[in-house]
C-alpha positions as CSV (number, residue, x, y, z in Angstrom):
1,X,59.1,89.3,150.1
2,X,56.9,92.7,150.4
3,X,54.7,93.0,153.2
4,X,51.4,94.4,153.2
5,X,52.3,97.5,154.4
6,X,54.9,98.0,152.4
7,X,52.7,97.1,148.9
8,X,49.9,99.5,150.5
9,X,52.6,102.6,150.4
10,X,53.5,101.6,147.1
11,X,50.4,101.5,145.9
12,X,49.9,105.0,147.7
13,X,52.5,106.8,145.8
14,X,51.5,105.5,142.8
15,X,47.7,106.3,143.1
16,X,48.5,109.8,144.2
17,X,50.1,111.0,140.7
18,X,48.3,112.9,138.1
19,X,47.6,111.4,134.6
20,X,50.5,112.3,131.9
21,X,47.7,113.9,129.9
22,X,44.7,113.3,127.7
23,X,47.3,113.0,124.9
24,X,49.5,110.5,126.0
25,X,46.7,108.5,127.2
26,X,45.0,108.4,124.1
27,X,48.7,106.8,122.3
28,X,49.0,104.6,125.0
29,X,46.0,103.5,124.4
30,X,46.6,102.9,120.5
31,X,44.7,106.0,119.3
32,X,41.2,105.0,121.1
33,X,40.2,107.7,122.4
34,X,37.6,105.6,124.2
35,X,39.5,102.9,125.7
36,X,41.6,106.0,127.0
37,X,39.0,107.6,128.7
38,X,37.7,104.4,130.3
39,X,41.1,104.4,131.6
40,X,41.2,107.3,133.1
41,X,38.1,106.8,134.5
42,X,38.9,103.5,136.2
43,X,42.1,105.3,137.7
44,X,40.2,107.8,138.8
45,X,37.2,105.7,140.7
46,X,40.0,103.7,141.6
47,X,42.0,106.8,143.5
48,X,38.9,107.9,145.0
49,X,38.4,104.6,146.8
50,X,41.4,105.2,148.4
51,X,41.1,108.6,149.3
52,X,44.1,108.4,151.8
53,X,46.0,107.7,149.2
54,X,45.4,110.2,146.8
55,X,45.7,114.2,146.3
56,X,42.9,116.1,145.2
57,X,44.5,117.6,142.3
58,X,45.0,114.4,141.0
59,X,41.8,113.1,141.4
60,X,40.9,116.4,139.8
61,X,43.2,115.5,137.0
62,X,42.0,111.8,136.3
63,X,38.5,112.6,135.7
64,X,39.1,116.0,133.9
65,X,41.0,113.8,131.1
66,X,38.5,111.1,131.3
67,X,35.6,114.1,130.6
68,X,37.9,115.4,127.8
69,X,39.0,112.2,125.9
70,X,34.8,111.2,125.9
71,X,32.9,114.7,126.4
72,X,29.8,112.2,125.6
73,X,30.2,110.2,128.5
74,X,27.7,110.7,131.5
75,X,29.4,108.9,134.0
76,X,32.7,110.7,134.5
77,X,30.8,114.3,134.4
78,X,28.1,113.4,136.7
79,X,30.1,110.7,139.4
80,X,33.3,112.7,138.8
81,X,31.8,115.8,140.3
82,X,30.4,114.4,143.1
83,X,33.5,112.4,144.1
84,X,35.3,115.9,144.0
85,X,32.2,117.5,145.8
86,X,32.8,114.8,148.8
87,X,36.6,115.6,148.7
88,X,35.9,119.4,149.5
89,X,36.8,120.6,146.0
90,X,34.1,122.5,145.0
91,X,36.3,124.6,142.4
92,X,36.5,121.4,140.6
93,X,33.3,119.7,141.3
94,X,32.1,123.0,139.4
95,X,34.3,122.7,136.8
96,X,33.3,119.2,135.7
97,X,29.3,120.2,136.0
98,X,29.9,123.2,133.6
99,X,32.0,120.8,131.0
100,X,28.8,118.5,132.0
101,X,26.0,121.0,131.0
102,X,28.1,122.0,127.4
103,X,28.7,118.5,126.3
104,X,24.9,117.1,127.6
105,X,23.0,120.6,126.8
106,X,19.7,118.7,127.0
107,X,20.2,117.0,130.2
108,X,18.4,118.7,133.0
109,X,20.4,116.8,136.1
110,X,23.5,118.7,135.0
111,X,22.3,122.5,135.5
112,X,19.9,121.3,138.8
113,X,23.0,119.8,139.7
114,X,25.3,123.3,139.3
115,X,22.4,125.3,140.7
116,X,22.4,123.6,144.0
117,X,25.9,123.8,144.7
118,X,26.2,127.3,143.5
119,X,23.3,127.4,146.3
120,X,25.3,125.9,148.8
121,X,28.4,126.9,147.9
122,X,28.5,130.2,146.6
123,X,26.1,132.1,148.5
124,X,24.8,133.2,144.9
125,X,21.1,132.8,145.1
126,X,21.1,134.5,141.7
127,X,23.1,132.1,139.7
128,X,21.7,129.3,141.7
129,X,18.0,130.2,140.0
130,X,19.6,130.8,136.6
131,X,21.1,127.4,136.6
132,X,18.0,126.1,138.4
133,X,15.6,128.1,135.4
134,X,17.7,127.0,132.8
135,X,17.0,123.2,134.2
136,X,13.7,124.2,134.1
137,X,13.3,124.6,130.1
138,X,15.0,121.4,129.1
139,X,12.8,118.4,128.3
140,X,12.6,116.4,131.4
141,X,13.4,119.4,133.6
142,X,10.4,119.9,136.4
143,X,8.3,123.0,137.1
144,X,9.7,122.9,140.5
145,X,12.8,123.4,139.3
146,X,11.3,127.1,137.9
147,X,9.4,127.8,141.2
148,X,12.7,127.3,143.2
149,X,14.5,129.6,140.6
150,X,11.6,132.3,141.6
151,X,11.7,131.9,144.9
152,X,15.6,132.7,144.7
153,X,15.0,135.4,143.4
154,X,13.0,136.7,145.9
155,X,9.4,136.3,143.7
156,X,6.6,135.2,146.1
């Protein structure tokens, strides 16, 4: 009989390896493109509660295919990139935002979102306020979100 610790490290290595692909998933998952990205989503929620256990590629990995198999899909752009923000990668919690802003261009959250870590991230005040005066435009986007661009950019 296993003991905890040794069904602990199994379930270690196994959480720590990237999906096989957005392609395989989606056969595996009997052509569903859906039921495949809810997959990789749980997998990847799943990874990040054990974040001991997993690499941050992989992570990175999990919800890029969950974003790509459902580009409609708020959940998975918007969580995803802030579990890879609290994991330090930035390059990726980036990466999902920007695939977040193309496939929800009339969500506001998703370019206030970019803005601010470009802010904080980037040392780019200039494409902070873009991001943040883009926000700005879209229907449910704040005024504030304008006056922050400005004063970015150095306006008074």
């Amino acid at each position: 009989m296993a003991t905890h610790t040794q069904i602990r490290a199994q379930r270690a290595s196994r959480a720590a390896e990237p999906p096989p692909g957005p392609a395989a998933l989606q056969i595996v998952a009997l052509g569903s493109r859906s039921t495949a990205a809810s997959f990789a989503w749980m997998r990847a929620v799943l990874a990040y509660g054990h974040r001991g256990d997993v690499a941050p590629e992989a992570l990175s990995e999990w919800i890029t295919a969950s974003t790509e198999l459902d580009p409609t899909w708020i959940p998975p752009h918007a969580y995803g990139a802030l579990m890879l923000a609290s994991i330090g990668d930035i390059e990726g919690h980036e990466r999902i935002l920007r695939t977040g802003v193309a496939a929800h261009p009339e969500d506001p959250w998703f370019p206030v979102a970019l803005g601010m870590s470009r802010l904080l991230h980037s040392d780019d005040p200039r494409d902070a306020a873009a991001w943040l005066e883009l926000a700005s435009t879209l229907e449910g986007g704040d005024a504030i979100y304008a006056r922050a661009a400005d004063r970015l950019r150095g306006a008074p």
